[in-house]
C-alpha positions in Angstrom: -13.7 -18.2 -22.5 -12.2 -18.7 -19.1 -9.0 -20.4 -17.9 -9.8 -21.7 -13.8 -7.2 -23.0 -11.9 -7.7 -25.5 -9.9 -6.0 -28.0 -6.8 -7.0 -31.8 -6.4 -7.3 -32.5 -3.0 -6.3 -35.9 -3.3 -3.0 -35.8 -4.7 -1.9 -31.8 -4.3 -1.3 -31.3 -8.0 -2.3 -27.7 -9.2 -3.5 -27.3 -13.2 -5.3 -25.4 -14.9 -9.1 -26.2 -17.2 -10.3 -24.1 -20.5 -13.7 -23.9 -19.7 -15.5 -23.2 -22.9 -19.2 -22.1 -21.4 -20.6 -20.8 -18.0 -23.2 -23.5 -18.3 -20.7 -26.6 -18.7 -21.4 -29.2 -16.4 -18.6 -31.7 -16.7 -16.7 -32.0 -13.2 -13.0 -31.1 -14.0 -10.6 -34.2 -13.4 -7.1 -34.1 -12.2 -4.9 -34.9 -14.9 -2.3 -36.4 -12.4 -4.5 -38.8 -10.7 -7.7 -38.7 -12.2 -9.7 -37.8 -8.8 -12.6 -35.5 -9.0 -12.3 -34.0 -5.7 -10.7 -30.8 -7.0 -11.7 -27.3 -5.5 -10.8 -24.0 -8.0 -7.6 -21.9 -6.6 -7.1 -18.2 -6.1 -5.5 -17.4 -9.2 -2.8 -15.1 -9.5 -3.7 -14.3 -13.2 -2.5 -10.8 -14.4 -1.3 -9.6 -10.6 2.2 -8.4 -10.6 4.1 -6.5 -13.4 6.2 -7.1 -16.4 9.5 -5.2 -17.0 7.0 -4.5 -21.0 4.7 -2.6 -18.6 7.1 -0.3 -17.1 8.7 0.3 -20.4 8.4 4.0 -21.9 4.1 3.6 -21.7 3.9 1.5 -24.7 0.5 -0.2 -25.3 0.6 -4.0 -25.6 0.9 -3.7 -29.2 4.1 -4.7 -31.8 7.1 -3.1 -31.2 9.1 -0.3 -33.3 9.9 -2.0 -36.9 
């Protein structure tokens, strides 16, 4: 089940929407202003790296005990 990210173009404001099927067909809302004019925006979900993933190789799993 996808996060989106998405940018109102009325007021600016930026927030993410749980979208729980493809085939939903509510129009997302800006929880700022309430204006449905919102358009989705290029996320930047998992770009980047993490000081875990240049650790010794470890897999995303627990730690030593």
């Amino acid at each position: 089940m996808p996060v989106y990210e998405y940018q109102c173009k009325a007021c600016g404001e930026t927030f993410d929407l749980f979208v729980r099927s493809a085939t939903q067909r509510t129009e997302p809302a800006c929880p700022k202003c309430g204006s449905t004019k919102v358009e989705k925006a290029v996320s930047l979900f998992g770009v980047g790296s993490s000081s875990a993933s240049r650790d010794t190789g470890t897999s995303c799993g627990p730690g030593p005990i």
